[in-house]
Jmol script that loads the backbone (N, CA, C; Angstrom):
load data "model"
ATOM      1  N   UNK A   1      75.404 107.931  96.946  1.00  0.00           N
ATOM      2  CA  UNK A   1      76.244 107.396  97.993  1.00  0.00           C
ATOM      3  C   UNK A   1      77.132 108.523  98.507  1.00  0.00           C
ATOM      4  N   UNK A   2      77.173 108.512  99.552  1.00  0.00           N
ATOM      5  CA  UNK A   2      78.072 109.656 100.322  1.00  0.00           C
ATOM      6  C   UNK A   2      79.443 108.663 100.982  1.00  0.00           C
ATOM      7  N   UNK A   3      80.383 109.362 100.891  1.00  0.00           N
ATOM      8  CA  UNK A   3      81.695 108.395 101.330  1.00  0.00           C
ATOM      9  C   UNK A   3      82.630 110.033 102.074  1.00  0.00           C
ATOM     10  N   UNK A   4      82.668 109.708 103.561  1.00  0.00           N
ATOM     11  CA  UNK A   4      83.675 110.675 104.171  1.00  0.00           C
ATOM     12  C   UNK A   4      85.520 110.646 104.423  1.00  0.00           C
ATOM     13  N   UNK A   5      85.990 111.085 103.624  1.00  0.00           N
ATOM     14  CA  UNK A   5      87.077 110.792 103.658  1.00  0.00           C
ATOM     15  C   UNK A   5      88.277 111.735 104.776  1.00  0.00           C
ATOM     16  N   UNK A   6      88.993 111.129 105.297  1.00  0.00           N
ATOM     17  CA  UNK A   6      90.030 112.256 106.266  1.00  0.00           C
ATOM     18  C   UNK A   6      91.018 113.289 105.551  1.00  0.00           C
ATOM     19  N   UNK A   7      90.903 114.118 106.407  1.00  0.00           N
ATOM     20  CA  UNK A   7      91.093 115.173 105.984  1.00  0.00           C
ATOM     21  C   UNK A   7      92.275 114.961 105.035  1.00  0.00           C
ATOM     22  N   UNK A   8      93.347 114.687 105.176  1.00  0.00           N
ATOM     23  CA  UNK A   8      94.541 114.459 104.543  1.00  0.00           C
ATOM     24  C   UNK A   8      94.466 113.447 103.387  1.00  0.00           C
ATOM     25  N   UNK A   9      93.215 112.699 102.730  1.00  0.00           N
ATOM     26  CA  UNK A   9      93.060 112.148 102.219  1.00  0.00           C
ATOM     27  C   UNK A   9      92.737 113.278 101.118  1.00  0.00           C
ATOM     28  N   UNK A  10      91.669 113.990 101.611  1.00  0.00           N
ATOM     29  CA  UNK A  10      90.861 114.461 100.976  1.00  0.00           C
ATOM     30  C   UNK A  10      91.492 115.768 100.089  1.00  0.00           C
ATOM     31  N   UNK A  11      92.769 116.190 100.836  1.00  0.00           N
ATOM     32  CA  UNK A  11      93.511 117.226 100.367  1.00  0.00           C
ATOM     33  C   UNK A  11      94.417 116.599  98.884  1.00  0.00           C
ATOM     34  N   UNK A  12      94.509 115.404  99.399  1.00  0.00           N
ATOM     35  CA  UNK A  12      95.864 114.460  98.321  1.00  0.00           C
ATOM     36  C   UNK A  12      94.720 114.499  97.114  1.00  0.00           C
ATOM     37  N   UNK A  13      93.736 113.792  97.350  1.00  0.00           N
ATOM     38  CA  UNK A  13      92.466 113.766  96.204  1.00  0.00           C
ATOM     39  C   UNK A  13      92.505 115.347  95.342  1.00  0.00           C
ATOM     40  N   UNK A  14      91.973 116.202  96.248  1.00  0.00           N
ATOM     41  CA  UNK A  14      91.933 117.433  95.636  1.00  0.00           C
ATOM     42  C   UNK A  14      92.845 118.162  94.467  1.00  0.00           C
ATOM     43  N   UNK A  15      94.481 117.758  95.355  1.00  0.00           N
ATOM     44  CA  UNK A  15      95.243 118.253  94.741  1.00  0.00           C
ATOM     45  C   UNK A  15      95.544 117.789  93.265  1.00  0.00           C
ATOM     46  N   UNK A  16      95.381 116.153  93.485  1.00  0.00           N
ATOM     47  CA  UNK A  16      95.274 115.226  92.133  1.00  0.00           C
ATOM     48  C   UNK A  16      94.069 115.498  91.102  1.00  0.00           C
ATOM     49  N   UNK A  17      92.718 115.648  91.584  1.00  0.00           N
ATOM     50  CA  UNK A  17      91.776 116.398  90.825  1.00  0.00           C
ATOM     51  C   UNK A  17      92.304 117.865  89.965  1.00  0.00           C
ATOM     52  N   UNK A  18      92.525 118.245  90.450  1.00  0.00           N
ATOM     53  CA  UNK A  18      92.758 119.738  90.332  1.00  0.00           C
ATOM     54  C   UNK A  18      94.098 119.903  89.125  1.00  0.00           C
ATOM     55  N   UNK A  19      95.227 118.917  89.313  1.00  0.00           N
ATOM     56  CA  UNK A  19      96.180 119.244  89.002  1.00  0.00           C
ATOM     57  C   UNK A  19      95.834 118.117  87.110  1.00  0.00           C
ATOM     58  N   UNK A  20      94.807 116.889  87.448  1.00  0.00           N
ATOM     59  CA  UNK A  20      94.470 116.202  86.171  1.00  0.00           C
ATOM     60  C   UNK A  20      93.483 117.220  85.221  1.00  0.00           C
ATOM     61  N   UNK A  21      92.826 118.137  85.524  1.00  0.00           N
ATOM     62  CA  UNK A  21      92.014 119.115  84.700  1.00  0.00           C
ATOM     63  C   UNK A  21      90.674 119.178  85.157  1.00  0.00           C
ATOM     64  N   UNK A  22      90.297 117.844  86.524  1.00  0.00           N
ATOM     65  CA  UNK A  22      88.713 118.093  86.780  1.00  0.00           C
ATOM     66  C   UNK A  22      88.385 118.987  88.330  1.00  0.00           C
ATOM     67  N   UNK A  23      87.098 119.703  87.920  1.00  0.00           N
ATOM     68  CA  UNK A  23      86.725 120.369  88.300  1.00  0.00           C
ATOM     69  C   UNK A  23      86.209 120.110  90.190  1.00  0.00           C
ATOM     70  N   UNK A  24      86.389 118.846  89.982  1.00  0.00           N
ATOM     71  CA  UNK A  24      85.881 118.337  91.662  1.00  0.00           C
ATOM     72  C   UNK A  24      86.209 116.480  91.782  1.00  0.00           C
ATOM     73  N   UNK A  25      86.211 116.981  93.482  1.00  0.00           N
ATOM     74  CA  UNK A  25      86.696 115.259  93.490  1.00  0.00           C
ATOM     75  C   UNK A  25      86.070 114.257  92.896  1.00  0.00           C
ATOM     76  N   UNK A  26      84.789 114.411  93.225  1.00  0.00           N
ATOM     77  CA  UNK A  26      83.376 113.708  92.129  1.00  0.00           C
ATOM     78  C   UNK A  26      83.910 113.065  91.160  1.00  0.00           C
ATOM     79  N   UNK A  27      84.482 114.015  90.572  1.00  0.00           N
ATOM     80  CA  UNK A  27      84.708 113.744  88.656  1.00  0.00           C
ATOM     81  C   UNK A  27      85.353 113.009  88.579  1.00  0.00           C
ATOM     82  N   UNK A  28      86.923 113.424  89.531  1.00  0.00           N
ATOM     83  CA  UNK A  28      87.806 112.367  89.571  1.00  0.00           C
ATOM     84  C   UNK A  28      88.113 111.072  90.161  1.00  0.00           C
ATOM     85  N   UNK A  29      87.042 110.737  90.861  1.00  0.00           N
ATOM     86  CA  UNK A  29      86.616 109.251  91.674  1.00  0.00           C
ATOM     87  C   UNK A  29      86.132 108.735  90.488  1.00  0.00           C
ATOM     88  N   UNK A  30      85.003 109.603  90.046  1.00  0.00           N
ATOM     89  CA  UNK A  30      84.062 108.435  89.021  1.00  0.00           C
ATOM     90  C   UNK A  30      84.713 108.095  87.784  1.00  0.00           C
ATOM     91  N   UNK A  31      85.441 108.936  87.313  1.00  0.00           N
ATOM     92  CA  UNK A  31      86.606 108.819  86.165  1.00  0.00           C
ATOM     93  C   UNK A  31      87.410 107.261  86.572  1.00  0.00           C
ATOM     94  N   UNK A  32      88.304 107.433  87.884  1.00  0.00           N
ATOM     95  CA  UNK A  32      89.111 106.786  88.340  1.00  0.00           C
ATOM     96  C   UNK A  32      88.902 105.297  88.602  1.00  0.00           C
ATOM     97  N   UNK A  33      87.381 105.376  88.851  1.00  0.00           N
ATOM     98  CA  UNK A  33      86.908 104.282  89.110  1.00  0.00           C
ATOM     99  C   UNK A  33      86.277 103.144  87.793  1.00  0.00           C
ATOM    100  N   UNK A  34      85.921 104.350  86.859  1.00  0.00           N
ATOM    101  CA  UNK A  34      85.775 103.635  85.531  1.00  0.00           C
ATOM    102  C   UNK A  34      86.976 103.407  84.787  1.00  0.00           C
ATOM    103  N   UNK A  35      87.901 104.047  84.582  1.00  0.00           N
ATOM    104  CA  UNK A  35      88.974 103.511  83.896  1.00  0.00           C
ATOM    105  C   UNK A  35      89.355 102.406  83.625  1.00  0.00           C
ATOM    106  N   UNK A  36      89.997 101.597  83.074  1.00  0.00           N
ATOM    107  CA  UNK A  36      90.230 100.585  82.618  1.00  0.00           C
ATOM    108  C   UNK A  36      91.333 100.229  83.959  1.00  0.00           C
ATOM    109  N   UNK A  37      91.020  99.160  84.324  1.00  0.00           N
ATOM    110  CA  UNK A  37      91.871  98.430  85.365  1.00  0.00           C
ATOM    111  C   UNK A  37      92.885  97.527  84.916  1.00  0.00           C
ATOM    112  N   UNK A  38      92.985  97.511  83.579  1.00  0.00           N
ATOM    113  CA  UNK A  38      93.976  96.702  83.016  1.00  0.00           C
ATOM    114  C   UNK A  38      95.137  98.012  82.311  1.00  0.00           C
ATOM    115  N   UNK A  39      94.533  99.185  82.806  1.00  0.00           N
ATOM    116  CA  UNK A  39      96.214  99.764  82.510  1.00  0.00           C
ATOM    117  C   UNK A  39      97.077  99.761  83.829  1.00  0.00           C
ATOM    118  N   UNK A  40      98.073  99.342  83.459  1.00  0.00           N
ATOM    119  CA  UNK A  40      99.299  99.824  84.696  1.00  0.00           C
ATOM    120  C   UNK A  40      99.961 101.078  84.422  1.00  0.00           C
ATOM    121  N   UNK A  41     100.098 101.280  86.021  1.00  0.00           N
ATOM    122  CA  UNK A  41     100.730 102.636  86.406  1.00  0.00           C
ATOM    123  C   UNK A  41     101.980 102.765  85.259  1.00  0.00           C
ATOM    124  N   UNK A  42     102.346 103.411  84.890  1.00  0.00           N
ATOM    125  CA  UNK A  42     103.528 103.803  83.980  1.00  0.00           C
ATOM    126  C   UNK A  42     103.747 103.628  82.732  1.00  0.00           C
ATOM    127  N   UNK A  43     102.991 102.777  82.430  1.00  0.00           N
ATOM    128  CA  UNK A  43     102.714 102.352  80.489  1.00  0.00           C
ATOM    129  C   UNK A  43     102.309 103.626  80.069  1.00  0.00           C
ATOM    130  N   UNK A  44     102.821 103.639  78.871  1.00  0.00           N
ATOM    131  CA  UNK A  44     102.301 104.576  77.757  1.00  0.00           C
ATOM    132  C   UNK A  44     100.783 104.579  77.956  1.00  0.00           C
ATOM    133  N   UNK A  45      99.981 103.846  77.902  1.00  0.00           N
ATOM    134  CA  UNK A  45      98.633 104.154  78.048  1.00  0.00           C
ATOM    135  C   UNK A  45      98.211 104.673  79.251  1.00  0.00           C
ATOM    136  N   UNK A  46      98.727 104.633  80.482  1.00  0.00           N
ATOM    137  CA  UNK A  46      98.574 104.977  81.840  1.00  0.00           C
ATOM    138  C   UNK A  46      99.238 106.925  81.739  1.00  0.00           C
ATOM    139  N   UNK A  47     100.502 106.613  81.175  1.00  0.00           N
ATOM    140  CA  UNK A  47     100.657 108.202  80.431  1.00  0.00           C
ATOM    141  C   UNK A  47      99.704 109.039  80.002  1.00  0.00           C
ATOM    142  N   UNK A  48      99.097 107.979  78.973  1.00  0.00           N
ATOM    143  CA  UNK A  48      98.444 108.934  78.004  1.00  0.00           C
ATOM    144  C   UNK A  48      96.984 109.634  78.899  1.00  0.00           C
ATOM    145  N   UNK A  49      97.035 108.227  79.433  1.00  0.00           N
ATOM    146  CA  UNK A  49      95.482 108.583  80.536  1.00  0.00           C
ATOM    147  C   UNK A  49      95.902 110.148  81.818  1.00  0.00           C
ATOM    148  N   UNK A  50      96.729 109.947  81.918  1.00  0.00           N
ATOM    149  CA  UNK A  50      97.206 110.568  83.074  1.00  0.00           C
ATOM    150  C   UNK A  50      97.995 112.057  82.524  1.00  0.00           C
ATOM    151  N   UNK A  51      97.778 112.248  81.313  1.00  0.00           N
ATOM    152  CA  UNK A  51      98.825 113.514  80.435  1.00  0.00           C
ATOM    153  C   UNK A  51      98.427 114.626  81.438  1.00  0.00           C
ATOM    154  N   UNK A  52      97.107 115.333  81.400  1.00  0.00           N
ATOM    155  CA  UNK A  52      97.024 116.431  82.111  1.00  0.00           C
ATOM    156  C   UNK A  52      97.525 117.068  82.983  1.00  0.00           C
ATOM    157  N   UNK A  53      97.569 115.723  84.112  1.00  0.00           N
ATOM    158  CA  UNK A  53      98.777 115.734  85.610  1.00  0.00           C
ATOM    159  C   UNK A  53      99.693 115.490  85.446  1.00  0.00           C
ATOM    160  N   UNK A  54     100.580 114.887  84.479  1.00  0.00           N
ATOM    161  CA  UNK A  54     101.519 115.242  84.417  1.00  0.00           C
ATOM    162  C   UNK A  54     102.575 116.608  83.774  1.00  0.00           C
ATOM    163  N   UNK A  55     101.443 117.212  82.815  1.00  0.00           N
ATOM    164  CA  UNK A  55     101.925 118.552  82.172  1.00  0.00           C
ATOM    165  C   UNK A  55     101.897 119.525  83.393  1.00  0.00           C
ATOM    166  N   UNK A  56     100.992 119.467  84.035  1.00  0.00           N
ATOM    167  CA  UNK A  56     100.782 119.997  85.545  1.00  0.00           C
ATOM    168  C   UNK A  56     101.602 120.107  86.011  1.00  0.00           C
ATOM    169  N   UNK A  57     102.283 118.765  86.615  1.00  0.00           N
ATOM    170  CA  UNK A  57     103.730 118.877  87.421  1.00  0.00           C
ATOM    171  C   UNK A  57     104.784 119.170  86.725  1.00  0.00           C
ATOM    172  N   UNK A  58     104.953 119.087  86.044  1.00  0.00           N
ATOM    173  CA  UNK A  58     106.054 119.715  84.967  1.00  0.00           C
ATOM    174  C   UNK A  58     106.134 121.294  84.942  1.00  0.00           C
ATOM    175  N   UNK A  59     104.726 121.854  84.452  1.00  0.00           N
ATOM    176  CA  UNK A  59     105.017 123.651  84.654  1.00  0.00           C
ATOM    177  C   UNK A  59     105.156 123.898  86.212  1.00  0.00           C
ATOM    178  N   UNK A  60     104.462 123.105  87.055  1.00  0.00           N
ATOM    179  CA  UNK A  60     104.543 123.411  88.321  1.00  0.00           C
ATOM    180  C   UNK A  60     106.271 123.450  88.478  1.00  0.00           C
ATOM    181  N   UNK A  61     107.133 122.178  88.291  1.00  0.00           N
ATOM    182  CA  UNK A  61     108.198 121.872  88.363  1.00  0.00           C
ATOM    183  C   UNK A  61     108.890 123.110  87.749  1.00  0.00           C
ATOM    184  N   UNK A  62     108.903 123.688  86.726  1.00  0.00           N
ATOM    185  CA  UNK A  62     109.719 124.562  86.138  1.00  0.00           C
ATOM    186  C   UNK A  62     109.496 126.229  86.949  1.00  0.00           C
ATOM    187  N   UNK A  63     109.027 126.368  87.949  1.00  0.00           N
ATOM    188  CA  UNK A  63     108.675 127.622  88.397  1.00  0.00           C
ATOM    189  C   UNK A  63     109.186 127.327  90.152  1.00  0.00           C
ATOM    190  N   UNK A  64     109.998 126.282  90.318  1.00  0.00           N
ATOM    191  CA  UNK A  64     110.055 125.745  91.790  1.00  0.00           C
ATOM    192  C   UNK A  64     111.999 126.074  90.909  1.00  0.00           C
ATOM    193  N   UNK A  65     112.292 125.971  92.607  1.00  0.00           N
ATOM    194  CA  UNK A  65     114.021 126.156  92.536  1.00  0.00           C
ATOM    195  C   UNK A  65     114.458 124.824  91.984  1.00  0.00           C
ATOM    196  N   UNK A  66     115.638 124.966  91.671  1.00  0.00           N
ATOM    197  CA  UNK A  66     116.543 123.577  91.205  1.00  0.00           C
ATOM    198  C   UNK A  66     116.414 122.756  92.411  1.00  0.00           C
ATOM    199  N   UNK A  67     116.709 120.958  91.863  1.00  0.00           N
ATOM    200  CA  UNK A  67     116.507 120.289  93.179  1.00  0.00           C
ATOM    201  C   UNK A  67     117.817 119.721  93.424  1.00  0.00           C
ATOM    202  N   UNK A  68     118.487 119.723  94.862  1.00  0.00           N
ATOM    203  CA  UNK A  68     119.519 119.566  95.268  1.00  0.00           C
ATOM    204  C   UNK A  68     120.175 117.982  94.503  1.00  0.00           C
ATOM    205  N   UNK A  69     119.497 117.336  94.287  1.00  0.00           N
ATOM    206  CA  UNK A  69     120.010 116.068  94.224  1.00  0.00           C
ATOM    207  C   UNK A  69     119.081 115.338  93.005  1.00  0.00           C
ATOM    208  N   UNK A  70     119.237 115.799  91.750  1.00  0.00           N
ATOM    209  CA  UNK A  70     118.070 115.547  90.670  1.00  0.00           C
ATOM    210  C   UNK A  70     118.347 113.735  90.333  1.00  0.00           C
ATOM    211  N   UNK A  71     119.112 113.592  90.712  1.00  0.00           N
ATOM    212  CA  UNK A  71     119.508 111.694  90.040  1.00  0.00           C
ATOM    213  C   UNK A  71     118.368 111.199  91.243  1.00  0.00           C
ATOM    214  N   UNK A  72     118.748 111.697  92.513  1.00  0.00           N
ATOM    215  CA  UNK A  72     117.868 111.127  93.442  1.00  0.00           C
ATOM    216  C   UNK A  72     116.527 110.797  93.419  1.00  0.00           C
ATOM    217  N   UNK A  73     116.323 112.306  93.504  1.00  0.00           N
ATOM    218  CA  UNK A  73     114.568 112.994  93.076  1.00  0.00           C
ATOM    219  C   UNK A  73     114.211 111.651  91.773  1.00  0.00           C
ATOM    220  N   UNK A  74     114.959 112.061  90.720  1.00  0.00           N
ATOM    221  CA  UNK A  74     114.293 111.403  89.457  1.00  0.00           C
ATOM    222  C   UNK A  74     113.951 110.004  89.899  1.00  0.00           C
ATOM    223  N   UNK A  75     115.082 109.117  90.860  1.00  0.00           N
ATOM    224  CA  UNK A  75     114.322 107.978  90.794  1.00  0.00           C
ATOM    225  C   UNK A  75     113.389 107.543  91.642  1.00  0.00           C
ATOM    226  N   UNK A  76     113.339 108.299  93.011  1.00  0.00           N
ATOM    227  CA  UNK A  76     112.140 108.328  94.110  1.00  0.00           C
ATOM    228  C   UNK A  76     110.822 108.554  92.868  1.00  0.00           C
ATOM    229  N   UNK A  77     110.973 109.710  91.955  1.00  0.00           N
ATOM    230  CA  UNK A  77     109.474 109.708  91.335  1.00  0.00           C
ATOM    231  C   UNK A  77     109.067 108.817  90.332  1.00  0.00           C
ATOM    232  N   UNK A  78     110.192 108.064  89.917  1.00  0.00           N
ATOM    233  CA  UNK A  78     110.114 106.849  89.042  1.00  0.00           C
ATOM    234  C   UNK A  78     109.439 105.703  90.134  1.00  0.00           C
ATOM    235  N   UNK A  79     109.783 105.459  90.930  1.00  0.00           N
ATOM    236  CA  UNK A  79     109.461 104.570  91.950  1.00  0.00           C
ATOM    237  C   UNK A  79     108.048 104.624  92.572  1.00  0.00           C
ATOM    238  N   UNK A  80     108.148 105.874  93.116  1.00  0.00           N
ATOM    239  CA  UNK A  80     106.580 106.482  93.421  1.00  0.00           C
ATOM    240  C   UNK A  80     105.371 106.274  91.957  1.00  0.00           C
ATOM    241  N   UNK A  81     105.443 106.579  91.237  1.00  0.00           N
ATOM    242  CA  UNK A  81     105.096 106.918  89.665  1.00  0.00           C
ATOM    243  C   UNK A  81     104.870 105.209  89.339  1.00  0.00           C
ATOM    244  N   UNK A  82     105.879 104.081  89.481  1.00  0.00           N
ATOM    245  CA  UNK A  82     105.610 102.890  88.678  1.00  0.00           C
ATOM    246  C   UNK A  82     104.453 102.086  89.989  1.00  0.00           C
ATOM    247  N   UNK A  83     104.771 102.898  91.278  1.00  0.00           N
ATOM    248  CA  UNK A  83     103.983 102.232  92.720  1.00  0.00           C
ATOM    249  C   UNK A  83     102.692 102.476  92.549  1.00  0.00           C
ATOM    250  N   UNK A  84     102.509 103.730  91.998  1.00  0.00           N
ATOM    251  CA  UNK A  84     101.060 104.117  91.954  1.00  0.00           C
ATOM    252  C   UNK A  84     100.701 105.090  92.906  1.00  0.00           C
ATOM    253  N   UNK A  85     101.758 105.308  93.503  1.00  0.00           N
ATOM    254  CA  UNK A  85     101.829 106.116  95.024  1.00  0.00           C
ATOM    255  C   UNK A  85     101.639 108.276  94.340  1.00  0.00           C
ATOM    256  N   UNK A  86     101.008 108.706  95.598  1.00  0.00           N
ATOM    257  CA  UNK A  86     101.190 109.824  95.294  1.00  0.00           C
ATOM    258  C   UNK A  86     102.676 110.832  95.180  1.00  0.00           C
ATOM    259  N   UNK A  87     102.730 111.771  94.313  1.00  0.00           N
ATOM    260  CA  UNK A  87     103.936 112.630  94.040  1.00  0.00           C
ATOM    261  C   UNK A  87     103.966 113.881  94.820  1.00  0.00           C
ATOM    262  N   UNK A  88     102.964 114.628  95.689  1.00  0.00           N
ATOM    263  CA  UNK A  88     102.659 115.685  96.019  1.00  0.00           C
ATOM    264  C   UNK A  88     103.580 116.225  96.556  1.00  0.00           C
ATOM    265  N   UNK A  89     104.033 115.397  98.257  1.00  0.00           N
ATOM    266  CA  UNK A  89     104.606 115.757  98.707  1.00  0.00           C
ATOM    267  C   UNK A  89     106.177 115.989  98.555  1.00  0.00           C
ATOM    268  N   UNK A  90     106.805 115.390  97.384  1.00  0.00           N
ATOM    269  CA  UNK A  90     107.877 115.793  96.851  1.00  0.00           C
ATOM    270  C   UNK A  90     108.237 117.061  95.980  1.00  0.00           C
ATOM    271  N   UNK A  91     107.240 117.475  96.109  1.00  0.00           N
ATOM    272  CA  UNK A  91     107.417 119.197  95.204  1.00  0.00           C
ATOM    273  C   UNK A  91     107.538 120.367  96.486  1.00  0.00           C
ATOM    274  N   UNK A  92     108.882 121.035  95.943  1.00  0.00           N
ATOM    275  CA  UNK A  92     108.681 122.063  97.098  1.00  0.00           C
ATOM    276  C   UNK A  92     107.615 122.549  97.371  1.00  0.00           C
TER     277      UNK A  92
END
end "model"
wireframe off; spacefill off
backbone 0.3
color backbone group
């Protein structure tokens, strides 16, 4: 099956591939799609599933400047993070 996605889709995918440990979007659709649908976004098990990308953003995070307003930040990515929503565009 071939599925064309827009461009800006396809970049958010990438970056999320890339930043969880797999090698192409492929991996990370078919992964994504098998996973268990009974974890929710933010549980410890959704953690545990999700560790890679998040160690990711973390070293990424520690090599970026301080953020003006960290109470803020922290809870936009709590929010984003329990939504299911992407984090990308909040990293300098």
């Amino acid at each position: 099956m071939t599925i064309t996605l827009p461009d800006e889709m396809r970049s958010n995918l990438e970056a999320r591939a890339k930043a969880a440990g797999y090698e192409s979007i492929d991996e990370f659709v078919e992964e994504s799609l098998l996973a268990d649908e009974s974890t929710e976004v933010g549980t410890p098990a959704w953690i545990e599933a999700n560790r890679n990308a998040l160690l990711a953003l973390a070293e990424q995070g520690m090599e970026t400047p301080p953020i003006d307003n960290p109470k803020e930040f922290l809870a936009e990515l709590i929010r984003r993070t329990e939504a299911g929503q992407p984090l990308g565009d909040m990293l300098p």
